[in-house]
C-alpha positions in Angstrom: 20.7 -14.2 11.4 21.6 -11.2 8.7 23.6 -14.0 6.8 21.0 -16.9 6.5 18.4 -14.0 5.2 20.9 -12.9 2.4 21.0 -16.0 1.1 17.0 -16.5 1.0 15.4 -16.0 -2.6 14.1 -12.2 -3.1 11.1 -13.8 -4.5 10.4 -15.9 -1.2 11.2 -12.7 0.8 8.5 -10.6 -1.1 6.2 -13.6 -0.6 6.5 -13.7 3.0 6.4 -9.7 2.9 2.9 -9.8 0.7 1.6 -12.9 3.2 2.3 -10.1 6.4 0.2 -7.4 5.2 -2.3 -9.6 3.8 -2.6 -11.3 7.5 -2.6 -7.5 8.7 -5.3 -6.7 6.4 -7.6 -10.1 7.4 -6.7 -9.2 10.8 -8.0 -5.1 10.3 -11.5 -6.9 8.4 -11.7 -9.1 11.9 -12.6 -6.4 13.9 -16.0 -6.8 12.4 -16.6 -9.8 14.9 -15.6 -7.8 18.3 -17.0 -4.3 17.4 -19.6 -2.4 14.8 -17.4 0.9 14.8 -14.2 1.8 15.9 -13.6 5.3 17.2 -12.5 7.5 14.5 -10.1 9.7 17.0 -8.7 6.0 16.5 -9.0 5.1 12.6 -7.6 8.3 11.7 -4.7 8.5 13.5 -3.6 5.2 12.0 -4.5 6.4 8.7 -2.2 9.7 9.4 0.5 8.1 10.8 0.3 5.6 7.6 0.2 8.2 5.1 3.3 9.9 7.1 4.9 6.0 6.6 4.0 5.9 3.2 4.7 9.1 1.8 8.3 9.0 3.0 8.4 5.7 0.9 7.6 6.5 -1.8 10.4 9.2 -1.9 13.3 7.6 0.4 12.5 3.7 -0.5 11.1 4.3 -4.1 11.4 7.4 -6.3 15.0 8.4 -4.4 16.8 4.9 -5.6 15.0 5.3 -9.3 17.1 8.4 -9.6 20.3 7.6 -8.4 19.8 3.8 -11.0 18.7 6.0 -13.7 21.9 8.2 -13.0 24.3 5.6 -12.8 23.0 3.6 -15.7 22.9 6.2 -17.6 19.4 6.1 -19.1 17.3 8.5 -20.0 15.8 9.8 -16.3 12.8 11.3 -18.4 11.6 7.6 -19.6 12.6 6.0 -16.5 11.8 8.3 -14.0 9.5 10.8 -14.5 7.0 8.7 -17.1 7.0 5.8 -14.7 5.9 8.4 -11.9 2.9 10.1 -13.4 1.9 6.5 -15.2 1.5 4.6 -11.3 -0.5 7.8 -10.5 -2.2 7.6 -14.0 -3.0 3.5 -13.6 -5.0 4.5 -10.3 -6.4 7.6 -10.8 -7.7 5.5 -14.4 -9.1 2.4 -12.1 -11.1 4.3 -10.2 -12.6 5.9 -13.0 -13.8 3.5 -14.5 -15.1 1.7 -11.6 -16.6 4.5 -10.3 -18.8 4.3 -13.6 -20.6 0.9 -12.8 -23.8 1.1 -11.5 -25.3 -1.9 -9.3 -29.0 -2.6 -8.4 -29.7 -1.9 -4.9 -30.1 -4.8 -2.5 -33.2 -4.9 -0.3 -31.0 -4.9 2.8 -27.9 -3.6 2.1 -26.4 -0.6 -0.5 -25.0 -3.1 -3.1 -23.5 -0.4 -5.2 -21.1 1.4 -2.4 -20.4 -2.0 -1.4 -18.5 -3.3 -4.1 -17.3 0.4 -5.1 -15.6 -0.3 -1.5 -14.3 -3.2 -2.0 -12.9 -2.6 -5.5 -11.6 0.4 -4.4 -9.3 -1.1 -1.8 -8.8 -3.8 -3.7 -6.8 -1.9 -6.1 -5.0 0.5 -4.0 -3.5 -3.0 -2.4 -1.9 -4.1 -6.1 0.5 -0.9 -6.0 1.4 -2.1 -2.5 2.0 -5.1 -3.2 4.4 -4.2 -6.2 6.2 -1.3 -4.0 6.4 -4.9 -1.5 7.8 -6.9 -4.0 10.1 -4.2 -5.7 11.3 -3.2 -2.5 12.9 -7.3 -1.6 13.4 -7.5 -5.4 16.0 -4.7 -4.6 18.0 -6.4 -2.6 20.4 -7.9 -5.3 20.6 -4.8 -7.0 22.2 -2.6 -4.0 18.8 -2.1 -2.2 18.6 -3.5 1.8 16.9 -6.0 3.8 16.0 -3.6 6.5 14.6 -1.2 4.3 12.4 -3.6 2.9 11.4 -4.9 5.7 10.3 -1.1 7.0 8.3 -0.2 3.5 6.6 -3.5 4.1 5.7 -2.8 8.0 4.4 0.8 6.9 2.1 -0.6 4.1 1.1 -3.5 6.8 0.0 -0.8 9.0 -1.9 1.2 7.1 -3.6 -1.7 6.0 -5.3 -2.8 9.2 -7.8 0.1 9.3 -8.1 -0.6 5.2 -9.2 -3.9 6.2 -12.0 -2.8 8.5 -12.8 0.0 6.1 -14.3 -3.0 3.8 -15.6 -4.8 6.9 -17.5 -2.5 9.3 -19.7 -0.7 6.7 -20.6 -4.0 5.2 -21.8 -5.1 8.6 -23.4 -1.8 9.3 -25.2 -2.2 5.6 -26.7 -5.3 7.0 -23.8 -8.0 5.4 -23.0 -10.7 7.9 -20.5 -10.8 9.8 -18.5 -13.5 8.3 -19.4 -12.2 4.6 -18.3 -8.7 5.8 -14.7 -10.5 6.7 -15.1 -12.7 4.0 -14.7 -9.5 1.9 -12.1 -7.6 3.9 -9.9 -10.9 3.4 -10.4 -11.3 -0.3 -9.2 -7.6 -0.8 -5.5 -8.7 0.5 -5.4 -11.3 -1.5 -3.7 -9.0 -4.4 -0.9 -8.3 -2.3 1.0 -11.8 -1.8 0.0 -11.9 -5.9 1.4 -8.5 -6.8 4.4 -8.5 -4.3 5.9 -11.4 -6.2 4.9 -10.0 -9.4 7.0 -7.2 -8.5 10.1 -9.1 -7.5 10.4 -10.8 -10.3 10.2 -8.0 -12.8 12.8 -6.3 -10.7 15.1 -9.6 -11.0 14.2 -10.8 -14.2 14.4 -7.4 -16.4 16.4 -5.6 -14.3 16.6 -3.1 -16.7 13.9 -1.5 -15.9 14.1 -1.3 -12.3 14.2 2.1 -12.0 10.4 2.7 -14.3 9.0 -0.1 -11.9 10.1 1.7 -8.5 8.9 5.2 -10.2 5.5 3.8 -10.9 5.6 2.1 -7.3 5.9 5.5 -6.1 3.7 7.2 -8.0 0.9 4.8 -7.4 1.7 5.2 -3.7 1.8 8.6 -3.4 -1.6 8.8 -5.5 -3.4 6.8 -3.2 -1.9 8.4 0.0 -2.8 11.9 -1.1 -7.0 10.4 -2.8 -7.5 8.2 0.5 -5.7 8.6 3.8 -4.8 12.6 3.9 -8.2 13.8 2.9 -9.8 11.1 4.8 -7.7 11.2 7.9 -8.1 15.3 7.4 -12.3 14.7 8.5 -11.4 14.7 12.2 -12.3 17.4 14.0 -8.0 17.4 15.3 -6.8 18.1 11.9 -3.6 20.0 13.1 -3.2 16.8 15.4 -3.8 14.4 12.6 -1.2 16.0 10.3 1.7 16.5 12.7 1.0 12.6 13.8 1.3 12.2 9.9 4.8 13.9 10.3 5.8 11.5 12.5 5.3 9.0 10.7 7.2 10.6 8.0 9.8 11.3 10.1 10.1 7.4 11.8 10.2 6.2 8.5 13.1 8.4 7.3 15.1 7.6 10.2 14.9 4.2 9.3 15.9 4.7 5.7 19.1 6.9 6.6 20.4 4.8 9.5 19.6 1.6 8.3 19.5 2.3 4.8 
C-alpha cells in the first residue's frame, strides 16, 4: 500500500489532501440543514482540540523541518527562517486589516456587513491551510513523510468542520437561507484544493526555497490559531477544560510526528 502511494505525484497527493478538508468544511457548513446552533460546550472543544493539532504543526511539521533545511543547506536561517515566520503572520494579520476596513450597506433582513467580514475572514485563514497542506505532501521528495502529511492534513480537516458552520449557522440565524447559508460555507473551502497545490508545486518546483515557504506556513498557522481558535475557544465558561483538551491535541499530534515522523 506504502509503495503504490510513494510513487503517486506530490502534486496529486496535496490535491486529494486540499479536496478532504474542503469536503470537511462543506460537510461543517451542512449542519445548517439539521440544526440552527450547535452547543458551544461542543464547538469549542473542537476548536481547542484543533488549535492543540495545529499549534504542534506548525512547530513539529512546519517551522522544526525549515530549521534543520536551512541548517543543512547552509543558507542564511535569518532569511529563510525567521523572515518567512513573521511575513505568514504578517500576510494575515495585513488581510484582515484591510478587510476589516470595508463597510457594507445593511440588508433589510440580514447584517450584510458581518456577513461577508465572516466569510472573508475564513476564507483567508483557509489559503494558509491550504499551503501548510500542499507544502506538507510537497515534502515528501525532499525527506518529509507521507504519514506526517497525512496527520497535518487530518488536524486542519478537523478544525475545519466547526469553521465551516461558523460561516453557515449565523448566516441562517441572520435570516440567509438555508442553502445560501451552505452555499457560502462551501465556497470558503474552495481555496484550499487551490492553495494546497499551489503549495506543492512551489515546494517541487523551487525547491530552494522550501524552507521560507514551510516558515511562512507556520507563521500563518500559528497567527490564525492564536487570533481565532484560543481566544475563541477561551469564551467557555470551562476554560481550564478547554485548554488542557487543547493540550491534548498538542500532545496526539506530536506523538504522531515522533513515532511516525
Amino acid at each position: 500500500m506504502l509503495k503504490i502511494i510513494s510513487e503517486i505525484h506530490p502534486l496529486y497527493l496535496a490535491l486529494v489532501g486540499g479536496v478532504f478538508s474542503f469536503f470537511i468544511t462543506s460537510l461543517g457548513a451542512a449542519i445548517v440543514f439539521f440544526f440552527r446552533t450547535i452547543k458551544k460546550d461542543v464547538m469549542d472543544s473542537m476548536l481547542s482540540i484543533s488549535a492543540g493539532i495545529m499549534l504542534s504543526s506548525a512547530f513539529f511539521s512546519l517551522l522544526n523541518p525549515a530549521i534543520d533545511m536551512t541548517i543543512s543547506m547552509k543558507k542564511n536561517i535569518f532569511l529563510f527562517v525567521f523572515l518567512g515566520f513573521l511575513v505568514g503572520g504578517l500576510f494575515i494579520y495585513l488581510c484582515n486589516h484591510i478587510f476589516s476596513k470595508f463597510s457594507f450597506e445593511e440588508h433589510s433582513v440580514f447584517n450584510l456587513k458581518r456577513c461577508l467580514l465572516l466569510f472573508t475572514s475564513i476564507t483567508l485563514h483557509n489559503i494558509p491551510e491550504g499551503l501548510a497542506i500542499g507544502v506538507a505532501f510537497g515534502m515528501i521528495p525532499f525527506g518529509g513523510t507521507f504519514f506526517s502529511a497525512v496527520s497535518l492534513t487530518i488536524g486542519i480537516a478537523i478544525q475545519n468542520f466547526p469553521e465551516g458552520s461558523a460561516i453557515s449557522l449565523p448566516m441562517r440565524r441572520d435570516g440567509v437561507s438555508c442553502f445560501k447559508s451552505f452555499l457560502f460555507g462551501v465556497i470558503s473551502g474552495l481555496v484550499e484544493p487551490i492553495s494546497a497545490m499551489l503549495g506543492a508545486f512551489l515546494v517541487l518546483k523551487i525547491h530552494t526555497i522550501l524552507p521560507f515557504v514551510l516558515s511562512f506556513a507556520s507563521g500563518a498557522m500559528l497567527f490564525v490559531t492564536v487570533l481565532e481558535l484560543i481566544p475563541e475557544s477561551q469564551t467557555n465558561k470551562k476554560k481550564d477544560l478547554m485548554a488542557f483538551i487543547l493540550m491534548i491535541g498538542f500532545t496526539g499530534m506530536m506523538a504522531l510526528e515522533i513515532l511516525l515522523g
